[in-house]
C-alpha positions in Angstrom: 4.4 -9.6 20.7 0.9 -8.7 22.1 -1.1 -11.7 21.4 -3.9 -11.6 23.1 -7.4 -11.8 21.1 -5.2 -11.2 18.1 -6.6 -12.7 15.1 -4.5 -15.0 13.7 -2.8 -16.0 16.8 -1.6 -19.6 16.9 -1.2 -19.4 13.0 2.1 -20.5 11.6 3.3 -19.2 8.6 6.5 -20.0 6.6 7.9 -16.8 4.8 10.2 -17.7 1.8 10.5 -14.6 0.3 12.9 -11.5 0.0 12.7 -7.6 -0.5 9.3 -6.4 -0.8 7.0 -9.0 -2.5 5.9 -11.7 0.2 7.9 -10.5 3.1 5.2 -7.1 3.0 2.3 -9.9 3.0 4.4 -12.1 5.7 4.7 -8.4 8.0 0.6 -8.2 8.1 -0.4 -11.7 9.1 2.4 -10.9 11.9 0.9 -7.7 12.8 -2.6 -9.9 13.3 -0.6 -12.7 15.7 0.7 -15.2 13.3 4.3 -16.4 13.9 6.1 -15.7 11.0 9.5 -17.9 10.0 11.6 -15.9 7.8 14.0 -18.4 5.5 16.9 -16.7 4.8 20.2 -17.0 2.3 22.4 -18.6 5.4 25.2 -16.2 4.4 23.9 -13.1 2.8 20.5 -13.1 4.5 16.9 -11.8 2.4 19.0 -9.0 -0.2 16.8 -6.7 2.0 19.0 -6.3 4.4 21.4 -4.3 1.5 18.9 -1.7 1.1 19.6 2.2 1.6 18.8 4.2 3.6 20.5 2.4 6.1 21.3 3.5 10.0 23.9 2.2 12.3 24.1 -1.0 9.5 20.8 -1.6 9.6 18.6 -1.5 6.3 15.4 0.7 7.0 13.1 -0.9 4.8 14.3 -4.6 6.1 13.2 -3.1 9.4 9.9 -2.1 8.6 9.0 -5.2 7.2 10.8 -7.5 9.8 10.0 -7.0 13.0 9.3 -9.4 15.1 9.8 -12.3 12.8 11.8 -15.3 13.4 14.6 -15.7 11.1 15.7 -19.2 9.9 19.2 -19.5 7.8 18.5 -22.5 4.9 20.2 -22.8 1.7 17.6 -23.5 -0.6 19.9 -23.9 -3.4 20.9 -27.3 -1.9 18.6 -30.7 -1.7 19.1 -30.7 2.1 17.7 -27.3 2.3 15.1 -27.8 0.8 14.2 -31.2 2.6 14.4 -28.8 5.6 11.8 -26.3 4.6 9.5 -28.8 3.1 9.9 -30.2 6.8 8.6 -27.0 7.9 5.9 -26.9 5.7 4.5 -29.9 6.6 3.3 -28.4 10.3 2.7 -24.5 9.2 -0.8 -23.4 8.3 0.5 -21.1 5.3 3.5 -20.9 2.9 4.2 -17.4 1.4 6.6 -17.7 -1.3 7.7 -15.2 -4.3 10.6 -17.0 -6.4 10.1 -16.9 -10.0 7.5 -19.6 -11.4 8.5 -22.7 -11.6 11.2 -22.5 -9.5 9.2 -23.8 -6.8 8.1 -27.3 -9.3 11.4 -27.8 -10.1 12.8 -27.8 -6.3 10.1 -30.8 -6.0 7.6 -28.0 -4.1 4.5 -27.5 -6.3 1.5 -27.0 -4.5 0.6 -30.8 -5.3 3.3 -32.1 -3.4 3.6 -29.9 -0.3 -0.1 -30.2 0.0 0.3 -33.9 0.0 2.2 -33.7 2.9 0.0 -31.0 4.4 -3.5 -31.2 3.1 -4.7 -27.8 5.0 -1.4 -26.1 3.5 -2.3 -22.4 1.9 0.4 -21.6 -0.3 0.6 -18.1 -1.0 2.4 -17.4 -4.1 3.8 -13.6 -5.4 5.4 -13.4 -8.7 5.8 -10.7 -11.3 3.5 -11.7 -14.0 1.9 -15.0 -12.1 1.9 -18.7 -12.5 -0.3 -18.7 -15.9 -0.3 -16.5 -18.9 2.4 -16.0 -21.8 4.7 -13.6 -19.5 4.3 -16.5 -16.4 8.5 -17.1 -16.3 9.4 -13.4 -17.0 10.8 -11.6 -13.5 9.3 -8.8 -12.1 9.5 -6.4 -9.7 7.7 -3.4 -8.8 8.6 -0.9 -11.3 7.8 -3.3 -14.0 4.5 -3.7 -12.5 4.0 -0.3 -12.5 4.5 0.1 -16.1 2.8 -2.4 -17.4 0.0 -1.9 -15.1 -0.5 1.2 -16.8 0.1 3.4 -13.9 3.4 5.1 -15.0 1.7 6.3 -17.6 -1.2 7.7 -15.8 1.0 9.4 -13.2 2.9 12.9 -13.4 2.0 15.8 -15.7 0.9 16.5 -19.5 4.2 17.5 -20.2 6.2 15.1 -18.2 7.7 11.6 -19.1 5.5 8.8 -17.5 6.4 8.4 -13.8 7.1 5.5 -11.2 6.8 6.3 -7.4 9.9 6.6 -5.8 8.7 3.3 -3.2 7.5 -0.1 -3.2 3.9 0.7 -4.6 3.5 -2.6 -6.5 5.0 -4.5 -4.2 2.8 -3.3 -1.3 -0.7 -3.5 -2.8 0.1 -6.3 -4.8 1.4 -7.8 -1.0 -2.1 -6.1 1.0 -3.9 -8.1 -2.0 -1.7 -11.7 -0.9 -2.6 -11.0 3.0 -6.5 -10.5 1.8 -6.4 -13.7 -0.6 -4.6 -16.2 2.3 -6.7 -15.0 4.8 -9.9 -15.6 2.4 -7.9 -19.4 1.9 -7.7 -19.7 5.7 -11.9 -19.2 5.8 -12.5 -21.3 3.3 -10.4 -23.8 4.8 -12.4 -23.7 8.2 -15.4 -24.5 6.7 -13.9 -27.6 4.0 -10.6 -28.5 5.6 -8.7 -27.7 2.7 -5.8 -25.3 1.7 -5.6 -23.4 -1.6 -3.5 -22.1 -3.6 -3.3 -17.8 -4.1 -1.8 -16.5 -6.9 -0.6 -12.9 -7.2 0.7 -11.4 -9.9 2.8 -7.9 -9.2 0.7 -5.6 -11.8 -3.0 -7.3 -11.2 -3.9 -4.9 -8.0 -2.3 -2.1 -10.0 -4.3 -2.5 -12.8 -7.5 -3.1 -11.0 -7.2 0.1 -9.0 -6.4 1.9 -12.4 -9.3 -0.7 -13.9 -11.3 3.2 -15.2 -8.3 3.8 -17.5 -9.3 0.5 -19.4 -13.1 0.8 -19.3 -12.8 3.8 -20.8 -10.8 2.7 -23.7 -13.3 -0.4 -24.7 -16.2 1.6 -24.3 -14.8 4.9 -26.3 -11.7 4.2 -27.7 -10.0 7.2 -25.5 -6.7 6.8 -23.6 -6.6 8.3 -20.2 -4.0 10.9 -20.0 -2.3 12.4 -17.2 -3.6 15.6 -15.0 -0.9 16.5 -12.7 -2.9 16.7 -9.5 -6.1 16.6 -10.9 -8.3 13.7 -11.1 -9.4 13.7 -14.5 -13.2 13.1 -13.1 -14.3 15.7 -10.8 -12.7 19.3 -10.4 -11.9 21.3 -8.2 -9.2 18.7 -7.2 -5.4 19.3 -6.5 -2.6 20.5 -4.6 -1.9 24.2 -3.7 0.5 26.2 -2.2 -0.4 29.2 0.3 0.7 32.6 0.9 4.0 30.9 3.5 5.1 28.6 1.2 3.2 25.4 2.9 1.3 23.1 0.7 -2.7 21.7 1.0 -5.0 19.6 -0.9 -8.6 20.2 -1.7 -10.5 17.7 -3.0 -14.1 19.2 -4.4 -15.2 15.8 -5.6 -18.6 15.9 -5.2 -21.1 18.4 -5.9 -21.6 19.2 -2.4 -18.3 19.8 -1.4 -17.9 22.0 -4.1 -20.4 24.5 -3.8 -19.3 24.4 0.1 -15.6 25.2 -0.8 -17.4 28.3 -2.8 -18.6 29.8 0.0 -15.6 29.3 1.7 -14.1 31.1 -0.7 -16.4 33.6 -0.8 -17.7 33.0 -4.5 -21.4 32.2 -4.0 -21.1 33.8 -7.8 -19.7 30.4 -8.8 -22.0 28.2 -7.2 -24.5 29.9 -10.2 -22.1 30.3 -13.0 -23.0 28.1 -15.6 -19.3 27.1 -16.1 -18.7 25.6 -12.5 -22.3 25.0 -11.4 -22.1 21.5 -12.4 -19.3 18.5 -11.9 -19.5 18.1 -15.8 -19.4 21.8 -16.4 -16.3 22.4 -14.1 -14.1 19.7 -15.9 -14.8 21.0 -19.4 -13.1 24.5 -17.5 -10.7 22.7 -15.0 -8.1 25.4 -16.2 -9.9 28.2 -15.2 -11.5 27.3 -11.6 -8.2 26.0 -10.8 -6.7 29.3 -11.3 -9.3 30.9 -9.1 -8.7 28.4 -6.4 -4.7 28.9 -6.6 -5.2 32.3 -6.7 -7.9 32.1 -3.4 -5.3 29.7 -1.4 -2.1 32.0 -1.9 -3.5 35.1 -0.4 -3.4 33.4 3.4 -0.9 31.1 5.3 -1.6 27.9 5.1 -3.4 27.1 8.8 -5.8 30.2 8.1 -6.6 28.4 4.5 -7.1 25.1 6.2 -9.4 26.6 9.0 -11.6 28.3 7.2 -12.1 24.8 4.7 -12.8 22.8 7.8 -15.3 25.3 9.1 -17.3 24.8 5.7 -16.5 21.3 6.1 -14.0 20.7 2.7 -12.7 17.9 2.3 -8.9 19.2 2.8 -5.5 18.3 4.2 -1.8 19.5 4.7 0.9 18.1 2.6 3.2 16.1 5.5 6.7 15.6 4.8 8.0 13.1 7.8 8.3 15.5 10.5 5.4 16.5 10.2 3.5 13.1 10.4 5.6 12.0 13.3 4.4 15.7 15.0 0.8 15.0 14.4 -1.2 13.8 17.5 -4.2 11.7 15.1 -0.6 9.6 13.7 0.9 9.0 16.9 -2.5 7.7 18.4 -3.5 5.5 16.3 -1.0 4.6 13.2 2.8 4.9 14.3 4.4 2.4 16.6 7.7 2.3 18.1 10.3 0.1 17.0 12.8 -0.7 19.6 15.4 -3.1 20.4 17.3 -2.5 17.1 20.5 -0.2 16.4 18.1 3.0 14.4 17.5 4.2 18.3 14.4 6.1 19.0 12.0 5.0 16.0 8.5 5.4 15.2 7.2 2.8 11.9 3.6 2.6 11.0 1.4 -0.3 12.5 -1.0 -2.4 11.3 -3.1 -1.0 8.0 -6.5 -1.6 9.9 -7.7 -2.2 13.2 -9.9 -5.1 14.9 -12.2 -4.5 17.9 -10.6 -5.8 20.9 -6.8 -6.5 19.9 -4.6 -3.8 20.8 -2.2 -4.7 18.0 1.8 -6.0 17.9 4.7 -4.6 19.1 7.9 -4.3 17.1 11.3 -5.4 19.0 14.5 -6.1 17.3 14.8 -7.2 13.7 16.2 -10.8 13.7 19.9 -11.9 12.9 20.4 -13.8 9.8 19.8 -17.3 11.1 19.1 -16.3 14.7 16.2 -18.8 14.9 17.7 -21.7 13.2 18.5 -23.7 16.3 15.1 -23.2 17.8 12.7 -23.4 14.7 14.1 -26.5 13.7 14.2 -28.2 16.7 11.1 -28.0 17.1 10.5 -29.7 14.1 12.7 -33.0 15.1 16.2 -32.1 13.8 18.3 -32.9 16.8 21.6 -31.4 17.9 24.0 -33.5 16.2 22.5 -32.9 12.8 22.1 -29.3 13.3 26.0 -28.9 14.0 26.7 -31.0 11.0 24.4 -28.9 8.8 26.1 -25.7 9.9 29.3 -27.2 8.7 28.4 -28.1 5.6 26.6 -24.5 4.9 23.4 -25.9 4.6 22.3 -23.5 8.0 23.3 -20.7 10.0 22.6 -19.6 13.5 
C-alpha cells in the first residue's frame, strides 16, 4: 500500500465486522493509510465471502471492500477468542465493530472496559437501529434501513410499489457516516487524549439525507410522494431517452439553468410563458414541460443532445451502464483503481471517495485468506509459537 503522506498512516484499526456495515467504514480508513485487521469466523470467514456475483470463487463485493486488509481468524464465540481480540484492542487506535447491541457487553467488551485497558480506544459501533432507543436489540440490515428511513417509500414511481435499491445503500452511507464520526473521535482525541465512543445507527444517514420529507410533514401535514425521476422541487428534472435509444439526464434545477436549457432547445417562448417562467410555476405544470423536453431530446441521438446542452452549459449527463464508466477517460483518471493479485483477473474497482492534496492514494493487491494474518498479527501482540499451534488445535484460530 502507498503510504506515503497518507493520512492516517501509522493508525491501527481492529475491524470486527462482516458484509457491509463496518467492513465499508474499515475499507476507507484503509484507503487513507490505516492498517486494517480484519477478525474473521476461523472457519467460514466474514459471510461476505458467500456473496454473488462471484468470479473464479471469489465474492465481488468481499473484494471491493477487502483489499488490502489483513485478515486475522478468531472465534469470538469462545472466551479465548475473545481474550485474543481484547488483546488486540488494547494497542489499536480504533475498534469498528457492528454485532447486534449488547452482544459486545455481554462478551465482557463494553466501551467501559476495553477503554480501561486502552484509554485513547475509539470504538466505532454500527448497528441496525443503535445502542439506545426502544428498537436498540432489533437486527438490521440495509433494506430495513431503507424502509424505515423512509426512503423506499420515496423512491420509484406514483404508480409503483415503494422501492429499495438493488445495493448496499444503507450500509454504505450509514458506513461513509462511521468513517466521518471516528475520524472526528481521532481529532478530538489529539487535542484531550481520550477515545470516544460513535454510534451509528443503519437508517439515521438515510433519514437525514431524506430529512425534507419529514420537515415537510410537521410544518404542513403533507406526505412526500414519489416522482419517478423528478425531484419533487424544481422541474425540468429527469431522465430521457434520445432518438438512438441512449439515455441522459437533465437537471434544470435552478432558474438559471433552466432558461439556458430553453435556448438550447430553441424555446426562448418558454423562458416568457407564464407557466414555465418561474421554478414555482414549472412544478405546478411538471407534466407538460416534461413532455416538451421528451419530445425535444427524442428528435436527435444522444451525443448531438448532449453537445448542444454543454454548449449552453446544462447541467447534463449520459446514463452509464458499467462499460461505459470503465470506457470513460474522467473515471479512469481519477476514480477507478486496479485490483490485482486476486483470481477476478484484469479488474478496475473504484478508489477512495475523496482525495487529499499530496497522497496519491492506496493500491489494492489480493484479498486476504481467511486467517492469512493470524500468525503474524498476533505475534506481534506477545502470543508465542507454542500457544498459537495449540490455539489452532483447539479451533480457537486459523492461519
Amino acid at each position: 500500500m502507498n503510504t506515503g503522506r497518507a493520512p492516517l498512516s501509522g493508525l491501527t484499526v481492529i475491524e470486527a465486522g462482516s458484509m457491509y456495515a463496518a467492513p465499508t467504514a474499515g475499507r476507507m480508513l484503509r484507503d487513507f493509510g490505516a492498517d486494517v485487521i480484519k477478525i474473521e469466523d476461523p472457519t467460514q470467514g466474514d459471510f461476505a465471502r458467500q456473496w454473488q456475483p462471484a468470479h473464479e470463487g471469489t465474492a465481488i463485493g468481499f473484494a471491493r471492500l477487502n483489499s488490502g486488509k489483513r485478515s486475522v481468524g478468531i472465534d469470538m464465540r469462545r472466551q479465548e477468542g475473545r481474550d485474543l481480540l481484547r488483546r488486540l484492542v488494547a494497542g489499536a487506535d480504533v475498534l469498528i465493530e457492528n454485532f447486534r447491541p449488547g452482544r459486545m457487553e455481554a462478551w465482557g467488551m463494553s466501551y467501559e472496559a476495553l477503554s480501561a485497558d486502552n484509554p485513547g480506544l475509539v470504538m466505532t459501533r454500527v448497528s441496525g437501529f443503535g445502542q439506545t432507543g426502544p428498537y436498540r436489540e432489533r437486527p438490521g440490515f440495509g433494506t430495513v434501513a431503507e424502509t424505515v428511513s423512509g426512503y423506499a417509500f420515496l423512491n420509484g414511481w406514483p404508480h409503483t410499489p415503494p422501492t429499495a435499491p438493488p445495493f448496499g445503500f444503507a450500509d454504505s452511507i450509514a458506513d461513509i457516516s462511521a468513517a466521518f464520526g471516528t475520524t472526528m473521535a481521532l481529532f478530538q482525541r489529539g487535542r484531550t487524549g481520550a477515545g470516544a465512543e460513535v454510534d451509528v445507527a443503519l437508517y439515521e444517514p438515510l433519514m437525514f439525507i431524506l430529512g425534507d420529507a419529514v420537515l415537510n410533514f410537521t410544518a404542513s401535514g403533507e406526505i412526500m410522494q414519489r416522482h419517478g425521476n423528478a425531484s419533487g422541487a424544481a422541474s425540468p428534472r429527469g431522465i430521457y431517452q434520445a432518438a438512438d435509444g441512449g439515455w441522459l439526464s437533465i437537471a434544470g434545477s435552478n432558474q438559471a439553468i433552466a432558461m439556458r436549457l430553453f435556448d438550447a432547445m430553441e424555446r426562448p417562448d418558454l423562458q416568457t410563458d407564464e407557466r414555465y417562467s418561474t421554478n414555482v410555476a414549472r412544478m405546478a405544470n411538471n407534466a407538460s414541460l416534461q413532455d416538451i423536453v421528451v419530445e425535444w431530446v427524442k428528435l436527435r441521438p444522444r451525443d448531438e443532445v448532449l453537445a448542444i446542452l454543454e454548449k449552453f452549459e446544462v447541467v447534463a449527463a449520459a446514463v452509464n451502464d458499467s462499460s461505459d464508466v470503465v470506457a470513460d477517460p474522467h473515471f479512469a483518471e481519477r476514480t477507478l483503481s486496479a485490483l490485482t493479485g486476486t483470481p477476478l483477473g484484469d479488474a478496475l474497482v473504484p478508489g477512495p471517495i475523496l482525495h487529499v492534496r499530496d497522497y496519491a492514494g492506496p493500491s489494492y493487491d489480493g484479498v486476504p485468506s481467511v486467517g492469512e494474518h493470524t500468525t503474524e498479527v498476533l505475534t506481534d501482540v506477545g502470543v508465542d509459537a507454542d500457544q498459537l499451534a495449540r490455539l489452532r488445535a483447539d479451533g480457537v484460530v486459523s492461519g
